[in-house]
C-alpha positions as CSV (number, residue, x, y, z in Angstrom):
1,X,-16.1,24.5,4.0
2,X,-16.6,21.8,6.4
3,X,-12.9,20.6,6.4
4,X,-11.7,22.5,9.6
5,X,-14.8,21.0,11.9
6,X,-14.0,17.1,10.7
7,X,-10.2,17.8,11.2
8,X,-9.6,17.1,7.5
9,X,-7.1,18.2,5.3
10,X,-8.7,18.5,2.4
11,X,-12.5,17.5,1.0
12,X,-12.5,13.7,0.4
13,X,-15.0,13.4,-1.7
14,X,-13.9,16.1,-4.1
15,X,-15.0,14.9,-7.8
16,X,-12.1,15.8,-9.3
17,X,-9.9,13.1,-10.6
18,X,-6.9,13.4,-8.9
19,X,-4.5,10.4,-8.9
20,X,-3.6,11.2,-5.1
21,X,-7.3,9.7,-4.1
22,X,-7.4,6.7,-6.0
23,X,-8.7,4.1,-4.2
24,X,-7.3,0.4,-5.1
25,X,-10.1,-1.6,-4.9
26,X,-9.8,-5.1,-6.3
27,X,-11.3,-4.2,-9.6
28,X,-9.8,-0.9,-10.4
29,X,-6.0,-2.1,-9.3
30,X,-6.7,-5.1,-11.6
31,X,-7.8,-2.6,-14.4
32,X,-4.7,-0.5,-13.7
33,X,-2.5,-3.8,-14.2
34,X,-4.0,-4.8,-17.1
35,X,-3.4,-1.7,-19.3
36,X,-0.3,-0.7,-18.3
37,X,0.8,-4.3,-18.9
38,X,-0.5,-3.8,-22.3
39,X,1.3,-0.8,-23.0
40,X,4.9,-2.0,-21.5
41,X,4.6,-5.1,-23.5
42,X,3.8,-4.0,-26.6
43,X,-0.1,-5.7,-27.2
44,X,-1.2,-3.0,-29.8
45,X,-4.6,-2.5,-28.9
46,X,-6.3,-2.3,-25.0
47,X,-9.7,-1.5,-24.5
48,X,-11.1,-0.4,-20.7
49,X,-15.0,0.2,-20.3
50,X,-17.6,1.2,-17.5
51,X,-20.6,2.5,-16.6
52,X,-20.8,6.7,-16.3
53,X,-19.2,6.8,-12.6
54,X,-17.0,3.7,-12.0
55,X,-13.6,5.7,-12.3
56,X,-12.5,5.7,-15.5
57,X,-11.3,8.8,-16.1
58,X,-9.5,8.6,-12.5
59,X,-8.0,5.3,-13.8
60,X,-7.0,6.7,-16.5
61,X,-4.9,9.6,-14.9
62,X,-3.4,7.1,-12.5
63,X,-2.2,5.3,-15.9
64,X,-0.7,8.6,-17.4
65,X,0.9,9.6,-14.1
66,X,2.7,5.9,-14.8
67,X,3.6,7.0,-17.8
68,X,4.8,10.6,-16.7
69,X,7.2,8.6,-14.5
70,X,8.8,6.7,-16.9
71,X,11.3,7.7,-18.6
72,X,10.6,5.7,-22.1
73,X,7.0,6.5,-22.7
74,X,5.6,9.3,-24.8
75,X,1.8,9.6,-25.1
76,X,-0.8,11.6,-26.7
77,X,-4.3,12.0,-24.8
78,X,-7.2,12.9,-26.6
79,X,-10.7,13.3,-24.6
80,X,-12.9,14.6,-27.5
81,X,-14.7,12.5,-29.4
82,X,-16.6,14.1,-31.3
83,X,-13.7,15.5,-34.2
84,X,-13.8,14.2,-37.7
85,X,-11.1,12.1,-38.6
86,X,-8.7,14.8,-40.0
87,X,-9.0,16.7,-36.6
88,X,-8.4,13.4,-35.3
89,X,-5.1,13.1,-36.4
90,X,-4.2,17.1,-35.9
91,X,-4.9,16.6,-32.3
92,X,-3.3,13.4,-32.0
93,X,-0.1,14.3,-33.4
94,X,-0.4,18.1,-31.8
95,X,-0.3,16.2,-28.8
96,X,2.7,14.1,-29.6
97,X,5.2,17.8,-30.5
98,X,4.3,17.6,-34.1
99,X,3.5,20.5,-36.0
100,X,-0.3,19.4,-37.6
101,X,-1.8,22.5,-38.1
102,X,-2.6,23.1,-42.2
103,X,-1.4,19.5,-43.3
104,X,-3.0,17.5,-45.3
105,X,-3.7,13.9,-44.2
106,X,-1.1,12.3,-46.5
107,X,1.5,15.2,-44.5
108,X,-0.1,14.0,-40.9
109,X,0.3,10.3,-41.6
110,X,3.7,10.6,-43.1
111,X,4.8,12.7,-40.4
112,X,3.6,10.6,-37.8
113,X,5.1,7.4,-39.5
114,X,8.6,9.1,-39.5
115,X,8.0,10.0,-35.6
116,X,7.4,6.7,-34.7
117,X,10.2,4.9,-36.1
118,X,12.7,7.9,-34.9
119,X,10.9,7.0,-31.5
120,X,11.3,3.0,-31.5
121,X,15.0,3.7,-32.4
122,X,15.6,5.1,-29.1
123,X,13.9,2.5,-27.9
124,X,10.7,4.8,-27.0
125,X,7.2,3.6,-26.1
126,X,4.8,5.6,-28.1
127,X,0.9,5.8,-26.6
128,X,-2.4,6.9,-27.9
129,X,-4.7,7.1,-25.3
130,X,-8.4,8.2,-26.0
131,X,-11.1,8.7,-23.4
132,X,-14.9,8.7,-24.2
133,X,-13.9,6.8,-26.5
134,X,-17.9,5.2,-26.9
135,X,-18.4,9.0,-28.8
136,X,-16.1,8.1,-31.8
137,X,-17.5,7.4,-35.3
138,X,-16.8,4.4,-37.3
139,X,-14.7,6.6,-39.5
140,X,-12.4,7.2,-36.6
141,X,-12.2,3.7,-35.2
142,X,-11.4,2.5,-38.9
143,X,-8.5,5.5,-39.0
144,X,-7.4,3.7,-35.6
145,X,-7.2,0.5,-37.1
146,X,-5.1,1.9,-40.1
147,X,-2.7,3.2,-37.5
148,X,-2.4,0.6,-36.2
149,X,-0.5,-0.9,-39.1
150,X,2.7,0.9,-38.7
151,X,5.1,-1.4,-37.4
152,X,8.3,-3.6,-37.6
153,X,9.4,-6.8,-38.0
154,X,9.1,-6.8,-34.0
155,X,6.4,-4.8,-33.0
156,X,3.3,-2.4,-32.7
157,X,4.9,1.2,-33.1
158,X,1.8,2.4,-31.7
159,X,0.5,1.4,-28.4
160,X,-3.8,2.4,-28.8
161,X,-5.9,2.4,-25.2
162,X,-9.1,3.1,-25.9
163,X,-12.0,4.1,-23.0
164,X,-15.5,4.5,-22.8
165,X,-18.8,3.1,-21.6
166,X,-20.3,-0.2,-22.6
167,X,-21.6,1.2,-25.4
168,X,-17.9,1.1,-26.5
169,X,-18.1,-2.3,-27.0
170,X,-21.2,-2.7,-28.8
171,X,-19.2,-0.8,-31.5
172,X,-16.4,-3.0,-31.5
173,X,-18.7,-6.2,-31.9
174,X,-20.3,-4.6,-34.6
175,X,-19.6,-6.2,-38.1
176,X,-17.9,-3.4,-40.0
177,X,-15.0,-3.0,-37.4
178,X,-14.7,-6.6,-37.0
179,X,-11.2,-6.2,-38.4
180,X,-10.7,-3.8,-35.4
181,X,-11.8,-6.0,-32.9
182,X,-9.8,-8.9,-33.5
183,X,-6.7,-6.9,-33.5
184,X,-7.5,-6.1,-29.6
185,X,-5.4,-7.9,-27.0
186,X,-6.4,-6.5,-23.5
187,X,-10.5,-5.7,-22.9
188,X,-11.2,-5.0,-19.3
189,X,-14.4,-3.8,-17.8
190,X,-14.7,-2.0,-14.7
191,X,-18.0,-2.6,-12.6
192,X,-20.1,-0.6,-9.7
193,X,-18.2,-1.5,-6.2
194,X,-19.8,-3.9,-3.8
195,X,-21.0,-3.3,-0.3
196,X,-17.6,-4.3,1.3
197,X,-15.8,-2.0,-1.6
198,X,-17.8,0.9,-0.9
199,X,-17.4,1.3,2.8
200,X,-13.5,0.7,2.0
201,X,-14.2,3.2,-0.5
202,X,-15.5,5.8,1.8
203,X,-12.8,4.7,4.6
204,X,-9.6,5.4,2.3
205,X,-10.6,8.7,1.0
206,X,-11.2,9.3,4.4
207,X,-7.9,8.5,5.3
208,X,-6.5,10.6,2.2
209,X,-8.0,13.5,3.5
210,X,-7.2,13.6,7.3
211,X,-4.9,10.8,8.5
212,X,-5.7,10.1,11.7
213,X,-9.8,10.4,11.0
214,X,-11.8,7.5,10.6
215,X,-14.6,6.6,8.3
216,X,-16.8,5.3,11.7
217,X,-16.6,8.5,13.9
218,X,-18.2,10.8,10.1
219,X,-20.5,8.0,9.0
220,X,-22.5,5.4,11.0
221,X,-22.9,1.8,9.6
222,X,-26.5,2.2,8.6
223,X,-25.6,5.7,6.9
224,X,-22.6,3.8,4.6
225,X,-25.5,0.9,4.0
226,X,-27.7,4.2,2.8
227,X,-24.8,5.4,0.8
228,X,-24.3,1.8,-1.4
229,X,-28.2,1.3,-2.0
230,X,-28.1,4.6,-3.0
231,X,-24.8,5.1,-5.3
232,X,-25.2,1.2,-6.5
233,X,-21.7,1.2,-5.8
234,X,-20.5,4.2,-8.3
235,X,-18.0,5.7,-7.1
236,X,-19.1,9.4,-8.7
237,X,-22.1,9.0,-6.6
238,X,-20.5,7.9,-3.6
239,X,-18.6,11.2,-3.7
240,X,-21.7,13.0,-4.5
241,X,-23.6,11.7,-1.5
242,X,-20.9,11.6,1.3
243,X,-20.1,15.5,0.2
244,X,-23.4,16.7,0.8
245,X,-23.7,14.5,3.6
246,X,-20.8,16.2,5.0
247,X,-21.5,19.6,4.3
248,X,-25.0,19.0,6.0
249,X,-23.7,17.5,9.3
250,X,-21.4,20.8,9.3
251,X,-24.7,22.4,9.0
252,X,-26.6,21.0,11.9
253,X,-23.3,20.7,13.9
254,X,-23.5,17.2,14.4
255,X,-20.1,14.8,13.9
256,X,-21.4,11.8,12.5
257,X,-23.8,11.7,9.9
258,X,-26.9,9.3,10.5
259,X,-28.4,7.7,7.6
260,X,-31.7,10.2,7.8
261,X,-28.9,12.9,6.3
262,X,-27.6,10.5,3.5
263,X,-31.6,10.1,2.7
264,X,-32.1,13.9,2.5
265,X,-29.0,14.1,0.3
266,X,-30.1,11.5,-2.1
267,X,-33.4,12.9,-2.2
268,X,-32.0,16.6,-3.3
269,X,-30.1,14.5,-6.0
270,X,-32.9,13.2,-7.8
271,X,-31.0,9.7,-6.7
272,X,-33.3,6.8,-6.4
273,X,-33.3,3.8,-3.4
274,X,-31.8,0.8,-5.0
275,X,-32.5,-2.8,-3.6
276,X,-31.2,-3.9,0.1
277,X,-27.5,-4.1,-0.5
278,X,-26.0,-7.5,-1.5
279,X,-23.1,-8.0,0.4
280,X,-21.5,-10.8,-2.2
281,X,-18.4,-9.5,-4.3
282,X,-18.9,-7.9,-7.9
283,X,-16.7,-8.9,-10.5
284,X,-15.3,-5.8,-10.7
285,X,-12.9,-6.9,-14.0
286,X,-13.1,-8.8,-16.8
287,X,-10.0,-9.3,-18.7
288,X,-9.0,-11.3,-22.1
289,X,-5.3,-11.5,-22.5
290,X,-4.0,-13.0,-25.8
């Protein structure tokens, strides 16, 4: 709606996770890195969690656009978490080609055995990528672990990403997946932006969305300072704010939005004022590489 009177080309703060917007902060290339390292060279198991709105999902795409790309990868991406372990497999192998529909388990695990070593032959990267991963049960964590198994001589036949939210890992430490948690290579975490992230942030999907416009002539200083204290630095909420933000400036036919619109916003979001903003870089990733 308000596209045509900012001279943008499209809405930059749409919530959608579309790889064309990703932003490459510090923390979120890092992230990127780190699993698709994991997955070209072969580490088995790579774990990627965050707080509900860092970009996870968005990384996530960005990762299987990678993966569309090459020529050598084939992946299965399952985003439900909440299936019991039978559907589990179903889904996964649906995903993959494989007929799974009406097959018993000891069919789906067979079947999926036989794919995978037809796929290392031809020198094939095979991927199991799961998101909201944190919603899985401890039955289908252990099933992950058991799938884990099949491999050669060489290698993992099965590359596993899993992604979810911290609580994630407080399921991985626990004690009865302990077997599953030392068989991870990669665990990254990604964390809220910083000050300096979030007004580069708010400056590239500017950019992404009108070229030639620039974050300073939509958004005054103060009014970005509003945005961090109020987002915290989540990018979900940065989108949430600078949209309505946007579409209120339209509104009142103004061109720059003054931090008494980004308080309105915030306060028709239910979003509470954090802290004044500490201007001191996050460490936006946490890796362990073994």
């Amino acid at each position: 709606m308000y596209t045509s009177y900012f001279n943008l080309t499209r809405n930059p703060f749409d919530l959608t996770p579309d790889p064309v917007c990703f932003v490459p902060t510090g923390g979120h290339n890092e992230a990127l890195a780190a699993l698709y390292y994991g997955v070209r060279y072969h580490k088995g198991f790579v774990v990627a969690t965050g707080e509900v709105g860092t970009g996870k999902t968005l990384l996530l795409r960005c990762l299987l656009r990678l993966f569309s790309e090459s020529r050598d990868i084939a992946y299965a991406y399952v985003f439900n978490g909440r299936l019991s372990p039978v559907e589990f497999l179903q889904y996964t192998l649906a995903d993959f080609g494989l007929t799974a529909s009406g097959k018993s388990k000891y069919e789906l695990l067979l079947d999926f055995g036989h794919f995978l070593q037809s796929q290392a032959k031809m020198k094939m990267t095979s991927v199991l990528i799961v998101d909201e991963a944190h919603l899985l049960s401890a039955d289908i964590l252990e099933e992950i672990r058991l799938l884990s198994n099949l491999e050669t001589s060489d290698e993992k036949l099965l590359q596993i990403v899993l992604v979810g939210q911290p609580e994630l890992d407080a399921k991985l430490d626990s004690f009865e997946l302990r077997q599953l948690k030392q068989r991870i290579a990669i665990r990254t975490h990604l964390a809220s932006l910083n000050f300096e992230e979030t007004s580069t942030y708010i400056a590239w999907r500017i950019q992404i969305a009108g070229n030639d416009v620039r974050s300073e002539r939509l958004f005054s200083e103060d009014a970005i300072e509003r945005v961090y204290r109020y987002s915290r630095g989540l990018p979900r909420l940065i989108n949430s704010l600078c949209d309505n933000a946007l579409l209120t400036a339209f509104g009142k036919h103004i061109s720059t939005v003054p931090p008494e619109i980004i308080d309105d916003v915030a306060k028709q979001l239910r979003i509470e004022l954090a802290d004044a903003p500490d201007r001191r870089a996050n460490t936006s990733l946490t890796a362990a590489l073994v």
